[in-house]
C-alpha positions in Angstrom: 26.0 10.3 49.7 23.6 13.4 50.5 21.7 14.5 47.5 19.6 17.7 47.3 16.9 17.1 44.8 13.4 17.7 43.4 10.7 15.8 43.2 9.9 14.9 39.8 7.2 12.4 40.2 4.6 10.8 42.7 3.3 7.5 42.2 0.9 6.4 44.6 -1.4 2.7 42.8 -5.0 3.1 44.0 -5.5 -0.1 45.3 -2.0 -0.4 47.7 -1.8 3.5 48.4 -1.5 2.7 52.1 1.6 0.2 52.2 3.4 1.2 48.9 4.3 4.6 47.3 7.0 5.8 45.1 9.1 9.2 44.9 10.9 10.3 42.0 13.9 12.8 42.8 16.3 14.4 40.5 19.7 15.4 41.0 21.8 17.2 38.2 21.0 14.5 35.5 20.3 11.4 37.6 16.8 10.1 38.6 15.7 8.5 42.0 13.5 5.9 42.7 12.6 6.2 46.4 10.5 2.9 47.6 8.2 4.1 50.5 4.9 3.6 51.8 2.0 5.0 50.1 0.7 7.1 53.1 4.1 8.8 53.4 4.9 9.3 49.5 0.9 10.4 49.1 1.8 13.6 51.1 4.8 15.1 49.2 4.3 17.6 46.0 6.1 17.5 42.4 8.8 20.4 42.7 9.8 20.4 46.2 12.8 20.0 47.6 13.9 16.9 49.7 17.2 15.3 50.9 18.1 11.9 50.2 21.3 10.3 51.6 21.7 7.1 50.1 22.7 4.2 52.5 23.5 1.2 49.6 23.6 1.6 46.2 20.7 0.4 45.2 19.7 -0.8 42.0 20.2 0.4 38.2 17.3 0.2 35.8 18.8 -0.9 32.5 16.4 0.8 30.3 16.1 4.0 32.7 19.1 4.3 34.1 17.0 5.3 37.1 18.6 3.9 40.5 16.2 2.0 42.5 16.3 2.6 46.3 14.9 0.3 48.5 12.8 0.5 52.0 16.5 0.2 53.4 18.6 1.9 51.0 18.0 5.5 51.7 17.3 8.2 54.3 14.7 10.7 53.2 14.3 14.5 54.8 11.5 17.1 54.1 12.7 20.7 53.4 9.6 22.5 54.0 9.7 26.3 54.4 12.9 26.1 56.8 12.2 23.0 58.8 14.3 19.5 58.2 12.0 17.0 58.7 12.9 13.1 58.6 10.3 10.9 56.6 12.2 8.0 55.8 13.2 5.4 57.8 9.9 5.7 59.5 9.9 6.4 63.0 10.8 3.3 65.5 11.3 2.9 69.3 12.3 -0.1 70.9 11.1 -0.5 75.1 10.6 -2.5 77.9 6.5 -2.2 79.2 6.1 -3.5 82.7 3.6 -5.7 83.7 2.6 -5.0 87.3 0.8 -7.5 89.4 -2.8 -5.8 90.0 -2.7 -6.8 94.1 1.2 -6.3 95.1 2.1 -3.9 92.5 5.1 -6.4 92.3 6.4 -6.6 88.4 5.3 -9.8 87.1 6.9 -9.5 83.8 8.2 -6.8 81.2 7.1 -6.4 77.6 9.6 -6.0 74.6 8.1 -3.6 72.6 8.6 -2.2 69.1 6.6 0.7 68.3 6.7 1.9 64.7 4.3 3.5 61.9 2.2 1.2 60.0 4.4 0.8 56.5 3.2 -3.0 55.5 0.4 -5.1 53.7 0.2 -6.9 57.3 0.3 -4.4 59.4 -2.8 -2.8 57.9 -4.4 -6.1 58.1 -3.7 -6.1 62.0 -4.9 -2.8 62.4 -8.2 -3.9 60.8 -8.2 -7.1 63.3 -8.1 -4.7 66.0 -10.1 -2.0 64.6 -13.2 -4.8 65.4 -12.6 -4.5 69.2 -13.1 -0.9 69.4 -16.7 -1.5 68.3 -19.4 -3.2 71.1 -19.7 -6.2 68.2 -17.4 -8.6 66.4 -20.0 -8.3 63.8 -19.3 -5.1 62.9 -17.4 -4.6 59.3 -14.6 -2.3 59.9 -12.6 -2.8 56.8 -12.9 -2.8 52.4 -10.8 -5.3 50.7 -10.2 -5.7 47.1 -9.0 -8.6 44.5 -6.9 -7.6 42.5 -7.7 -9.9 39.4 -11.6 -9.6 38.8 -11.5 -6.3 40.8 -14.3 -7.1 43.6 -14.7 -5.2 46.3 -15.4 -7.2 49.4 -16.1 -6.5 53.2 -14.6 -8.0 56.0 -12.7 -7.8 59.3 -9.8 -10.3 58.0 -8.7 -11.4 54.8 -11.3 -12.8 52.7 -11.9 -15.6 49.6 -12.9 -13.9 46.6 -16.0 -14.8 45.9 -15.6 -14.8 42.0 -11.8 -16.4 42.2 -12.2 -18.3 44.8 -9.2 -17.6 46.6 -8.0 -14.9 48.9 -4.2 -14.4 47.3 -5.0 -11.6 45.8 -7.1 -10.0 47.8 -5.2 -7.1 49.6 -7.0 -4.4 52.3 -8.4 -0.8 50.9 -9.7 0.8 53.5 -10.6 0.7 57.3 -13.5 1.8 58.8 -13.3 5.7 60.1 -9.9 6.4 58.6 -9.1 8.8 56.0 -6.5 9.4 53.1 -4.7 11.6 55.8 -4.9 9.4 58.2 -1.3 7.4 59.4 -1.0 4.8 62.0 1.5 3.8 64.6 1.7 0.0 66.2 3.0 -2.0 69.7 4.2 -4.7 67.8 5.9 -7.4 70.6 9.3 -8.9 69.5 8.9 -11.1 72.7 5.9 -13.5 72.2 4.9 -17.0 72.1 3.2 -19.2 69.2 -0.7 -17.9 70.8 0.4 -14.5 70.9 -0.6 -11.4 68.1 2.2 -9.9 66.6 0.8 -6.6 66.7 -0.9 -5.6 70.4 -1.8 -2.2 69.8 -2.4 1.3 67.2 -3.1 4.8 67.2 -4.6 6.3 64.2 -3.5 9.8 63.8 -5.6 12.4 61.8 -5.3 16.2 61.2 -7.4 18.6 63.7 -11.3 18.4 62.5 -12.3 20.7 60.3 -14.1 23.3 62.7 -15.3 22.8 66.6 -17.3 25.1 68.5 -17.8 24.7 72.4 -21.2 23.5 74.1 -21.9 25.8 77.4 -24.3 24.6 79.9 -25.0 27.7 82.6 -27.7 28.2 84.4 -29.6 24.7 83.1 -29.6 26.7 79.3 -27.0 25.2 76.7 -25.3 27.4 74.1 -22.6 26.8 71.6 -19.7 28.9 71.3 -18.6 29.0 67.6 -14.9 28.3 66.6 -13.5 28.3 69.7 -10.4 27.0 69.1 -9.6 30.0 67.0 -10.2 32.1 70.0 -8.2 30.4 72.4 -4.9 29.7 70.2 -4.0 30.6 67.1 -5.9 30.3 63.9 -3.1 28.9 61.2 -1.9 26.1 63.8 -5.6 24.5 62.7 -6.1 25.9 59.0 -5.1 25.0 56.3 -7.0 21.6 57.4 -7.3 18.5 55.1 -11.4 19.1 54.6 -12.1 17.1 51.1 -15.5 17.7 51.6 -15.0 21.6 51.5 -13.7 21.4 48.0 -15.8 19.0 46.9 -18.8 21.0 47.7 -17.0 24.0 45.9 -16.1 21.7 42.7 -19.1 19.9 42.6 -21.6 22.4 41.9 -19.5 23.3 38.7 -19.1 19.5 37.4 -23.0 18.7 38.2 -23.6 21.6 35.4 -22.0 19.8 32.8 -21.8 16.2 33.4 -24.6 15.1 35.3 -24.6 14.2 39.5 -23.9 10.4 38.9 -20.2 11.1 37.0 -19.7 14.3 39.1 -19.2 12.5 41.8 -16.7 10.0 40.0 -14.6 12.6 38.4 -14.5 14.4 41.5 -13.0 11.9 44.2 -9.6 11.8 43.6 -9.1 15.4 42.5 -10.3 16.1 45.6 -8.1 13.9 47.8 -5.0 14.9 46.4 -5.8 18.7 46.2 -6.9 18.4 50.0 -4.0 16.6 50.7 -1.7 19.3 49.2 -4.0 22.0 51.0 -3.3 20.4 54.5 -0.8 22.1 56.4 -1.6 22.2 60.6 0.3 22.6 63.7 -2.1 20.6 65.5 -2.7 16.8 65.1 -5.1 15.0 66.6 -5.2 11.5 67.8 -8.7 9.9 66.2 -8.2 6.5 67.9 -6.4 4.2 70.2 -6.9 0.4 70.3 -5.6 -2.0 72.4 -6.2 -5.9 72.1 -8.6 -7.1 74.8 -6.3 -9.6 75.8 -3.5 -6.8 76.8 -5.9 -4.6 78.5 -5.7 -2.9 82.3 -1.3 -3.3 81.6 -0.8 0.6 80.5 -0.5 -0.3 77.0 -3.6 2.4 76.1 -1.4 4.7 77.6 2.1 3.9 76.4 0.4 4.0 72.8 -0.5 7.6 73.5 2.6 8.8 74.9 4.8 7.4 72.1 2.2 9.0 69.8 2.6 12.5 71.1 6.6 11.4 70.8 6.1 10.6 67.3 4.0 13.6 66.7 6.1 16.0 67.9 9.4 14.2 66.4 8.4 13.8 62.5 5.1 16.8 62.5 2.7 13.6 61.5 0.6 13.3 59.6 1.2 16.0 56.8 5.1 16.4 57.9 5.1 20.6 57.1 4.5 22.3 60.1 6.1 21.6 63.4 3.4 20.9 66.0 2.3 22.5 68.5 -0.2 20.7 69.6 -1.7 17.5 69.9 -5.8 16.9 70.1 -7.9 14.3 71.4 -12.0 14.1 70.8 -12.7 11.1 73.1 -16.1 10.6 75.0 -14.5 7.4 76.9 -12.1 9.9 78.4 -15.0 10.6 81.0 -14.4 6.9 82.1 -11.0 6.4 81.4 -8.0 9.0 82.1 -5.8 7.4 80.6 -5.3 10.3 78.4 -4.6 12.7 81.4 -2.5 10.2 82.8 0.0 11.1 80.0 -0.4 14.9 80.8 -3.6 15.7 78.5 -6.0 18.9 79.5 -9.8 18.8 79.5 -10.5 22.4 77.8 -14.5 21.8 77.2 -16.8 19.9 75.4 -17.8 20.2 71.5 -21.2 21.3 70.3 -22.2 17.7 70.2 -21.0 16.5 74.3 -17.8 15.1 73.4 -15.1 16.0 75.6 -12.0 17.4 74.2 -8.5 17.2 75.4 -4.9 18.8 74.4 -1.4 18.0 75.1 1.0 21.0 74.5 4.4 19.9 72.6 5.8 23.5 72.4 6.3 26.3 75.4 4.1 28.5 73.6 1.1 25.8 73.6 1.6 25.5 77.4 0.9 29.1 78.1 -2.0 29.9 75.7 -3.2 26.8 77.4 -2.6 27.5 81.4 -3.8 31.1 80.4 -7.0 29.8 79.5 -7.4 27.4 82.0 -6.9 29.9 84.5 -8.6 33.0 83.2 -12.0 31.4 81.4 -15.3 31.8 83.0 -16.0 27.7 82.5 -12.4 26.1 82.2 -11.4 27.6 85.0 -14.3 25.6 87.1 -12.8 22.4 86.4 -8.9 23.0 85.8 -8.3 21.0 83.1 -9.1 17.8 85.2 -12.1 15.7 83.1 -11.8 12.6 85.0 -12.7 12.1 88.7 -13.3 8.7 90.5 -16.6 7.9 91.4 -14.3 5.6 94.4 -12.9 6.4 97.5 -9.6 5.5 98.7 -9.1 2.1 100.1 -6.9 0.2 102.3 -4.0 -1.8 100.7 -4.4 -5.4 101.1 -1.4 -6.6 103.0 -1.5 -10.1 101.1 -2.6 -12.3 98.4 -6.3 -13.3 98.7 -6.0 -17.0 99.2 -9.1 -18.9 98.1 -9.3 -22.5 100.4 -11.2 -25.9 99.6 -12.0 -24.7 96.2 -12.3 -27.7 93.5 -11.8 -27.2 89.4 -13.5 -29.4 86.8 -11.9 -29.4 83.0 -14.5 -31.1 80.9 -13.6 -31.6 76.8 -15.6 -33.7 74.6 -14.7 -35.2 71.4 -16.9 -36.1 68.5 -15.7 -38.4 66.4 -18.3 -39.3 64.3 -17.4 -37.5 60.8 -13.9 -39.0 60.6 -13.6 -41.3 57.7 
């Protein structure tokens, strides 16, 4: 059944907004209970229009008589200023990833992938796993958990004991390190594996476009800084409205710090803020903030696959806010001097911030690709290095005709065993 209804209600709990979210619809005099995740639900506004078309029945609340849908009772499409925009299922892609042998190039073996967005409890808690890899040490803390019965906030890179309850069942995962409210994440999750294996092999955290950028120059051995460049190059309401909390919180806070004080100011301010920045957000750029593979998967193309089927996902479902089709896709990545495997995928160097990072963009839309070939054709700097960041420090070498064989070579396996605090 296709319903066409408003949005009566958003109900997003604090401590589980990234894996669970709720969306109340009416239609004519019949309510909707939409099940979702919380970083889908989190982005849609009481009054606006969606379409649901209902897959099962789903269930009646007695007292309500609200009908319940489920994660798979529904399909769920943003109406947003003429675009049609599916939410709900999230977006999925089954694939085969082959795994090429580094010497022959013969395939040794093929991946069977599932690449999805991020919608449970565990998949944030894999995404945290990983999130410790990107960083040079394992003693890094890259995520915020909670327990949810004495409400203590505990950090750690997996899930921890409480140290009040003394037990981790209700502890569940807040926040990872570098992310944001806007922030929405897509995972390689293998369907093929054995026992040893991770579930989940790879993610891509996807952000709006920073707030601002303005372009470092070097000429001459002088360095200047080109202000708001992107604004000059392409056009200014692909990257504004932006999702810049700290904007309105500046602009709030001076008027709260009047009357209550800094200390609750800045209490009374956080979430106002989030969700007013989240309803503000509205970009036809989106920027990919991070990709992680696990090291054991590195060096088979996974970095890129997880980049590719980002831009696919981008340009499919206008992630993360789901308003504006986009045009663009942007990267702000200073191992993309070492690594191309950005490029690889059909990224363009434009220039470096004000800071030395290197930025890249992938055009989705025709329009994209021109402003972009214009620029890197007809600008004094870009047009020095053609969109091409990355350039082997290596010559080309000749192809080994064989396997390296390695002759009157002898292994040693050595275990030991201590038994001494057995009963």
């Amino acid at each position: 059944m296709k319903i066409i209804g408003k949005i009566v209600e958003t109900e997003v709990p604090r401590f589980k907004h990234r894996w669970f979210g709720v969306l109340e619809v009416a239609y004519k005099k019949q309510r909707y209970r939409l099940y979702m995740s919380g970083t889908i639900a989190q982005w849609f506004i009481e009054g606006e229009t969606v379409e649901v078309r209902t897959l099962n029945k789903g269930k009646k609340d007695k007292k309500t008589s609200t009908t319940i849908l489920d994660f798979d009772d529904y399909e769920l499409y943003r109406l947003w200023k003429g675009e049609r925009i599916k939410v709900w299922p999230v977006f999925a892609k089954e694939l085969t990833h082959p795994r090429p042998d580094p010497l022959t190039g013969k395939i040794l073996y093929e991946y069977k992938i599932k690449a999805r967005e991020a919608v449970f409890e565990s998949d944030f808690e894999a995404i945290a796993s990983l999130e410790q890899y990107h960083y040079a040490s394992k003693e890094e803390i890259v995520a915020i958990w909670r327990c949810e019965k004495c409400g203590k906030f505990i950090e750690a890179n997996t899930r921890p004991t409480c140290p009040k309850c003394k037990s981790s069942k209700d502890v569940h995962i807040l926040e990872i390190r570098g992310s944001t409210p806007a922030s929405r994440f897509l995972v390689l999750e293998l369907l093929e594996r054995k026992p040893y294996e991770p579930k989940i092999v790879s993610y891509v955290r996807v952000d709006p476009p920073v707030p601002s950028m303005h372009r470092r120059i070097e000429e001459n051995g002088k360095i200047s800084v080109e202000r708001n460049i992107r604004e000059k190059v392409f056009e200014e309401d692909w990257f504004h409205p932006v999702f810049w909390p700290e904007k309105i919180a500046k602009e709030k806070m001076a008027k709260l710090r009047k009357e209550f004080g800094n200390r609750i100011a800045i209490r009374k301010i956080w979430e106002d803020v989030k969700w007013e920045a989240l309803k503000q957000c509205e970009t036809a750029v989106s920027r990919i903030a991070r990709v992680v593979v696990h090291p054991d998967y590195r060096a088979d193309g996974l970095g890129s696959l997880s980049a590719k089927i980002a831009v696919e996902w981008i340009a499919e479902r206008a992630v993360p806010e789901m308003k504006k089709r986009k045009h663009m896709v942007e990267v702000i990545a200073q191992m993309a001097r070492a690594h191309p495997f950005f490029e690889k995928i059909g990224f363009k160097y434009v220039w470096d911030t004000a800071g030395g990072r290197p930025v890249l963009y992938y055009p989705i839309t025709e329009r994209a690709r021109e402003k972009l070939e214009f620029f890197l054709k007809n600008d004094k700097h870009a047009s020095k290095h053609g969109g091409v960041l990355f350039r082997s420090r290596y010559g080309k070498v000749d192809v080994l005709k064989g396997p390296i064989e390695i002759v009157n070579m002898t292994k040693k396996y050595e275990s030991e065993l201590d038994l001494e605090k057995l009963p």
